[in-house]
DRENDO-380987 format. One record per atom (N, C-alpha, C): x, y, z; atom name; residue in one letter. Coordinates in steps of 0.05 Angstrom, whole numbers, plus 5000, padded with zeros to 4 digits. Each point is the difference from the previous one (the first is absolute). Example, Ala and Ser with C-alpha at 12.3 -4.5 7.8 and 13.67 -1.06 7.14 Angstrom:
! DRENDO-380987
xx / yy / zz / a / r
5264 / 4886 / 5156 / N / a
4982 / 5024 / 5000 / CA / a
5018 / 5024 / 5000 / C / a
4993 / 5021 / 4986 / N / s
5016 / 5024 / 5001 / CA / s
4985 / 5022 / 5014 / C / s
//
This chain:
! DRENDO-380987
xx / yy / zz / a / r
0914 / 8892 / 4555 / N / x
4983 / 4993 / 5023 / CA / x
4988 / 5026 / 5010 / C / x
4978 / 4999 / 5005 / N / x
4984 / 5024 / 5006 / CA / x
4995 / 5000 / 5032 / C / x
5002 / 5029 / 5010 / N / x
4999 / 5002 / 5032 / CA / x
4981 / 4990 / 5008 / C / x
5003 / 4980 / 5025 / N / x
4975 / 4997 / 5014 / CA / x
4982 / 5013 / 5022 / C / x
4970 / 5006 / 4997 / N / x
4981 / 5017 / 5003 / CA / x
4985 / 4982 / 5026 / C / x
4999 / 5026 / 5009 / N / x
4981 / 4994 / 5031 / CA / x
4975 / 5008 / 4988 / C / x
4972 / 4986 / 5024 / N / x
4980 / 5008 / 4990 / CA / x
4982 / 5029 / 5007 / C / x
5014 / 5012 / 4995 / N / x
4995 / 5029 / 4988 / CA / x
5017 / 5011 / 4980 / C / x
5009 / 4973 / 4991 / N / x
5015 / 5014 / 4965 / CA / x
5018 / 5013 / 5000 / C / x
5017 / 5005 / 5020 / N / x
5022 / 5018 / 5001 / CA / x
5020 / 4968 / 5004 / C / x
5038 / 5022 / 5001 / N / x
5015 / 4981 / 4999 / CA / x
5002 / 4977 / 5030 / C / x
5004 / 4981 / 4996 / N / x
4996 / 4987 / 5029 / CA / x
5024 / 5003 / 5020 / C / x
4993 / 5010 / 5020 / N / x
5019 / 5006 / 5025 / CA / x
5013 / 4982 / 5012 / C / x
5017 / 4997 / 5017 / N / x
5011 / 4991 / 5011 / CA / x
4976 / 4995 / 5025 / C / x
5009 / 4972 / 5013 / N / x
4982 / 5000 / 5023 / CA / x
5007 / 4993 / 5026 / C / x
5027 / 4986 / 5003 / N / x
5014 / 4997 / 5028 / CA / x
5029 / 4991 / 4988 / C / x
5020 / 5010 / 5018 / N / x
5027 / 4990 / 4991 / CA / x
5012 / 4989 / 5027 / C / x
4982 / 4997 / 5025 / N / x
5013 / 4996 / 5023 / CA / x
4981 / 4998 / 5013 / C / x
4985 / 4974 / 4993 / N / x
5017 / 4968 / 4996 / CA / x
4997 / 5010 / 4971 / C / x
5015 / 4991 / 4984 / N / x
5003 / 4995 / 4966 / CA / x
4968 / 4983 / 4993 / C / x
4984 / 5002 / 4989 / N / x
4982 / 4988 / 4988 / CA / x
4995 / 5006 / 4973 / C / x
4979 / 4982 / 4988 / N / x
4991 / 5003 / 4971 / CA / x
5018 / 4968 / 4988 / C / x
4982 / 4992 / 4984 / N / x
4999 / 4965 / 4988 / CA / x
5030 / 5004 / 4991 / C / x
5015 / 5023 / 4987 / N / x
5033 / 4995 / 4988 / CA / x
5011 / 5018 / 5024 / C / x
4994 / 5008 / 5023 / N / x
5015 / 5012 / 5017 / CA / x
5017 / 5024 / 5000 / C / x
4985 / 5014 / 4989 / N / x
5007 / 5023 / 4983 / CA / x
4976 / 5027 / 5019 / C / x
4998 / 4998 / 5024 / N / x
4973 / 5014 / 5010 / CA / x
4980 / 5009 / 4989 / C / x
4989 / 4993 / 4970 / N / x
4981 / 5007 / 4991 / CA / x
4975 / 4971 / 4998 / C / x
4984 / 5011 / 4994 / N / x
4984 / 4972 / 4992 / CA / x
4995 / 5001 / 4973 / C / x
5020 / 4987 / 4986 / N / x
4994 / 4995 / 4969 / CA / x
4995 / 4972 / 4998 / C / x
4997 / 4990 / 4978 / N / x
4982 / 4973 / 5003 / CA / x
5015 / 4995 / 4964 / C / x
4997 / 4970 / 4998 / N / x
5020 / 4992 / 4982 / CA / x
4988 / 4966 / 4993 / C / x
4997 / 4988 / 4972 / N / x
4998 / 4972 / 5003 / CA / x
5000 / 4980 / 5020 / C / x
5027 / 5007 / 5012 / N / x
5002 / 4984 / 5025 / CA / x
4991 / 5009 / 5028 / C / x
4987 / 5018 / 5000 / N / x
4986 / 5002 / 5025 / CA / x
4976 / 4997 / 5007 / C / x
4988 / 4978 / 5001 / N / x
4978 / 4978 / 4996 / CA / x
4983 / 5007 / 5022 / C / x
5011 / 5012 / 5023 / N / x
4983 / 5015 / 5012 / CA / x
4982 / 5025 / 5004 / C / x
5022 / 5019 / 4983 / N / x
4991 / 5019 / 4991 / CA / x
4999 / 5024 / 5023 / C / x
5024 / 5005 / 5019 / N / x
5006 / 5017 / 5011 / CA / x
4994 / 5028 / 4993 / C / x
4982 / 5010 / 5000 / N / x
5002 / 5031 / 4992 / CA / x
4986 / 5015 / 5006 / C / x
4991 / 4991 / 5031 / N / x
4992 / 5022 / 5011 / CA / x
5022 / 5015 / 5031 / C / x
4998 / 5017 / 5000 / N / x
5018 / 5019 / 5013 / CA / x
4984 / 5004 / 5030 / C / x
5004 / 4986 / 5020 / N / x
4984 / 5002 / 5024 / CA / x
5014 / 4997 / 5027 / C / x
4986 / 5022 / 5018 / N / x
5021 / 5008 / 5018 / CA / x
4980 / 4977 / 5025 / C / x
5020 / 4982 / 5012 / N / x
4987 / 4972 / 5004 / CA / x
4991 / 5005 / 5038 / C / x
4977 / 4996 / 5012 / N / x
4994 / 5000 / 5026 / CA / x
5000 / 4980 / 5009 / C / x
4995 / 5000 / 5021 / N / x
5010 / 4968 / 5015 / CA / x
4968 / 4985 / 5000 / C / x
4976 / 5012 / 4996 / N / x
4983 / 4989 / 4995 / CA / x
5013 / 4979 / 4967 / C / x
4994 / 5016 / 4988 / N / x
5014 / 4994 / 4969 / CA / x
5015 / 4968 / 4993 / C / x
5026 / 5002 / 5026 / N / x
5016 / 4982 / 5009 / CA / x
4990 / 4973 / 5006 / C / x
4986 / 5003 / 5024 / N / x
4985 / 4984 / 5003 / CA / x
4982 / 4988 / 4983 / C / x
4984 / 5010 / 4990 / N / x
4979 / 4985 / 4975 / CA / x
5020 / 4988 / 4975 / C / x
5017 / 5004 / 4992 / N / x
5018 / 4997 / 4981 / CA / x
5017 / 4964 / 5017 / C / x
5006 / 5006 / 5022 / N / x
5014 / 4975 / 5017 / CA / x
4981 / 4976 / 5001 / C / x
4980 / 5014 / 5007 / N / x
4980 / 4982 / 5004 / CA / x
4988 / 4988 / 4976 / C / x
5007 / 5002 / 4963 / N / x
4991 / 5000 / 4987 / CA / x
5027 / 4976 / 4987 / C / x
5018 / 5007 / 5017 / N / x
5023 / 4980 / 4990 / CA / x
5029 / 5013 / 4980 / C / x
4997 / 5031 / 5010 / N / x
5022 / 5013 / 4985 / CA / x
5002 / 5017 / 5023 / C / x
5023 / 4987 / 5016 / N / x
5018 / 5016 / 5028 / CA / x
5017 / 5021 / 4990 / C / x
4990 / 5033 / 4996 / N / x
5024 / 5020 / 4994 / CA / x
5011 / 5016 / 5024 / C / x
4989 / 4986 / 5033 / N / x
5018 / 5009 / 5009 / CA / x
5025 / 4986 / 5016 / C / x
5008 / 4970 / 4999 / N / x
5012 / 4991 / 4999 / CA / x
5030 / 4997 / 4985 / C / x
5022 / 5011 / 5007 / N / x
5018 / 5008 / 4986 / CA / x
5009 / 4969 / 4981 / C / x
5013 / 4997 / 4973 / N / x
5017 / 4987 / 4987 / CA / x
5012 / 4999 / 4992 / C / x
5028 / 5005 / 5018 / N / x
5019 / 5006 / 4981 / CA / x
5013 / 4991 / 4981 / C / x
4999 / 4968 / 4993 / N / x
5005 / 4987 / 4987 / CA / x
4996 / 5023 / 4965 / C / x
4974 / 5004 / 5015 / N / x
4987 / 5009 / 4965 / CA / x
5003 / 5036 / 5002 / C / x
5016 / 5007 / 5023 / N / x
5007 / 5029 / 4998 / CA / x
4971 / 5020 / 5011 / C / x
4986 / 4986 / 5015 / N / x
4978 / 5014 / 5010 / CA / x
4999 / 5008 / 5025 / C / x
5002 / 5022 / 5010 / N / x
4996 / 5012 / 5031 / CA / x
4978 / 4989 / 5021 / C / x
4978 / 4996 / 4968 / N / x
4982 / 5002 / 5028 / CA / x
4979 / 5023 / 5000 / C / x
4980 / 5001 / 4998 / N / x
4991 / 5029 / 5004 / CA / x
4972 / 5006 / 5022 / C / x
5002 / 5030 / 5004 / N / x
4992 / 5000 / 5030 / CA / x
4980 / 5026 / 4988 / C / x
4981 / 5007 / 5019 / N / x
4980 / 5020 / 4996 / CA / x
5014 / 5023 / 4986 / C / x
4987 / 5019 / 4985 / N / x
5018 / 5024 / 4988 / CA / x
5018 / 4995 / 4973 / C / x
5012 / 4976 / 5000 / N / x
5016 / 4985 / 4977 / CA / x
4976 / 5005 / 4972 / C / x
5019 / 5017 / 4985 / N / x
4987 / 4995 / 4967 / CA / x
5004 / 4966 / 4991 / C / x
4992 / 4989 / 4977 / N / x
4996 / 4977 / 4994 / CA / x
4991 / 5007 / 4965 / C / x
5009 / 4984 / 4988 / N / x
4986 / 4996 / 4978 / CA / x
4980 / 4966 / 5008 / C / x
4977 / 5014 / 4993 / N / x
4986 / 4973 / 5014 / CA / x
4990 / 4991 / 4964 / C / x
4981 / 4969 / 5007 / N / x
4996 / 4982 / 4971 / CA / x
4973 / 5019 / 5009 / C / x
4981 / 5011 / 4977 / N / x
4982 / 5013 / 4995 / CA / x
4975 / 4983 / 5011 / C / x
4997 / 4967 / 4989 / N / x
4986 / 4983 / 5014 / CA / x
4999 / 5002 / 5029 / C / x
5019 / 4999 / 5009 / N / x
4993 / 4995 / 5038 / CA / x
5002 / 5037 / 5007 / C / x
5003 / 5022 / 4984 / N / x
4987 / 5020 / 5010 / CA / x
4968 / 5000 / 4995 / C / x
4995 / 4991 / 4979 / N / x
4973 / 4996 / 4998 / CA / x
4981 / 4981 / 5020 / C / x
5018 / 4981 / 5004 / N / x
4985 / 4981 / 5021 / CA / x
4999 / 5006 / 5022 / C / x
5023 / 5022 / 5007 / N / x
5001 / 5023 / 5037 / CA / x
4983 / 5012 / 4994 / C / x
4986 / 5020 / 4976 / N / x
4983 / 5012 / 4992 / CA / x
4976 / 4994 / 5006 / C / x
4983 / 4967 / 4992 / N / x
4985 / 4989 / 5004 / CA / x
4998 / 4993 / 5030 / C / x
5013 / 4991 / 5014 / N / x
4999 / 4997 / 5023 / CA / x
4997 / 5022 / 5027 / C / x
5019 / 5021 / 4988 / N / x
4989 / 5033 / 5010 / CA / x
5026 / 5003 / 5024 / C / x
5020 / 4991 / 4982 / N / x
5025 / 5006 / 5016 / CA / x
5029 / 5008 / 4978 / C / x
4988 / 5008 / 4975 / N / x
5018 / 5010 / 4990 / CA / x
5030 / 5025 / 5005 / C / x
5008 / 5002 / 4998 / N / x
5026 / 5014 / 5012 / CA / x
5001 / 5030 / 4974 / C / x
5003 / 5026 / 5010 / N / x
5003 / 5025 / 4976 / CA / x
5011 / 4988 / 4985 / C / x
5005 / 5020 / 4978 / N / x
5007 / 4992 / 4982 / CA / x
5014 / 5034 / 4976 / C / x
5019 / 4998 / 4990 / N / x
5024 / 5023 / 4994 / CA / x
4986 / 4998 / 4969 / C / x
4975 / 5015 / 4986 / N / x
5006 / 5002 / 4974 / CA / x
5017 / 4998 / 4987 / C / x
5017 / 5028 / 4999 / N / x
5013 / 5000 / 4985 / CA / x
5025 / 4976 / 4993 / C / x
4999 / 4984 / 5026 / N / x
5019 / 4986 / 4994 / CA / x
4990 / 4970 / 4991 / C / x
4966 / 4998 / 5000 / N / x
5005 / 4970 / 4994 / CA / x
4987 / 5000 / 4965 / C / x
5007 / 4975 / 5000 / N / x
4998 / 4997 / 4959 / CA / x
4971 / 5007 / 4987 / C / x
5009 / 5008 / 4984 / N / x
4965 / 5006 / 4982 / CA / x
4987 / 4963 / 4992 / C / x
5026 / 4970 / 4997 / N / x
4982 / 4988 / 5007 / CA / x
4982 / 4987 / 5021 / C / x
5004 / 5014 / 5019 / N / x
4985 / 4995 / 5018 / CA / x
4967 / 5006 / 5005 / C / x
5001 / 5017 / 4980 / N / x
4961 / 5005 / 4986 / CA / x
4986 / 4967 / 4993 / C / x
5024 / 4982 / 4990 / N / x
4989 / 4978 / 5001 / CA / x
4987 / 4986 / 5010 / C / x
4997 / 5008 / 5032 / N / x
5004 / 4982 / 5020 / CA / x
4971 / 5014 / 5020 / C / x
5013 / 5023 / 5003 / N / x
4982 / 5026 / 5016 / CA / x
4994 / 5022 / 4975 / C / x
4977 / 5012 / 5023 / N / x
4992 / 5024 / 4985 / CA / x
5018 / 5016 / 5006 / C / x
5005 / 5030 / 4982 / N / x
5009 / 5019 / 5010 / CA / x
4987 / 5020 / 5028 / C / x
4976 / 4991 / 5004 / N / x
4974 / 5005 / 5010 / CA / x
5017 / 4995 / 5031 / C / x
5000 / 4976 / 4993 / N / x
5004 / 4980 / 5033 / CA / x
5029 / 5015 / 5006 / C / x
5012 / 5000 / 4983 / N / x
5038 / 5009 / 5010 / CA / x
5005 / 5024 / 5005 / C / x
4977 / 5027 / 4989 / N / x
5001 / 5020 / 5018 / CA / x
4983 / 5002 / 5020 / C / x
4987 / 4984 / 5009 / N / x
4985 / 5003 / 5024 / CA / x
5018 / 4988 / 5021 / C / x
5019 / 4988 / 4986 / N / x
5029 / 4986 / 5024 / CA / x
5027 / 5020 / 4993 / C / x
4990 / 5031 / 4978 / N / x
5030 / 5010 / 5005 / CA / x
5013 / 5016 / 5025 / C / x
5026 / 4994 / 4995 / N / x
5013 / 5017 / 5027 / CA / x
5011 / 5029 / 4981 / C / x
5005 / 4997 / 4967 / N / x
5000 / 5033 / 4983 / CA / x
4983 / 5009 / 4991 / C / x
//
């Protein structure tokens, strides 16, 4: 299995471990068959952010613990689905965003263009 690559081609970082995120919970955003969403972008989340995301019908700051989730609050890293960063994008409320730490496939989705004009490295 070959390392997985952020999009600047280097090895992919770690991107929050507290709260634990990333689709296998491992704080990275790697992405895998079964992650149909496609988590892999690395974004440090504002409460604007929050809001447009709630309002869209995916509450991340509502805690569950059922499913082992805190809850997350302005400042909180996230591995977010690339789609609804793109759709905060479009709407003009996207939240930074950690190169080095989100996946190279996330070029899929966004430009590299758009994701450094949202970096925080």
């Amino acid at each position: 299995m070959t390392e997985a690559r952020n999009v600047l081609g280097t090895a992919l970082e770690t991107c929050c471990t507290s709260p634990m995120t990333g689709f296998y919970r491992d704080g990275k955003c790697n992405t895998g068959a079964g992650d149909m969403g496609a988590h892999v972008v690395c974004a440090q989340v504002t409460e604007e952010f929050l809001e447009y995301t709630r309002a869209q019908g995916n509450d991340l700051s509502t805690p569950a613990p059922a499913f082992g989730f805190p809850g997350l609050k302005p400042g909180d890293r996230w591995c977010l689905c690339a789609s609804r960063w793109k759709e905060a994008l479009d709407a003009g409320v996207a939240p930074p965003v950690v190169l080095a730490a989100t996946h190279a496939s996330a070029l899929e989705y966004v430009s590299l263009v758009d994701l450094k004009q949202h970096a925080l490295d």
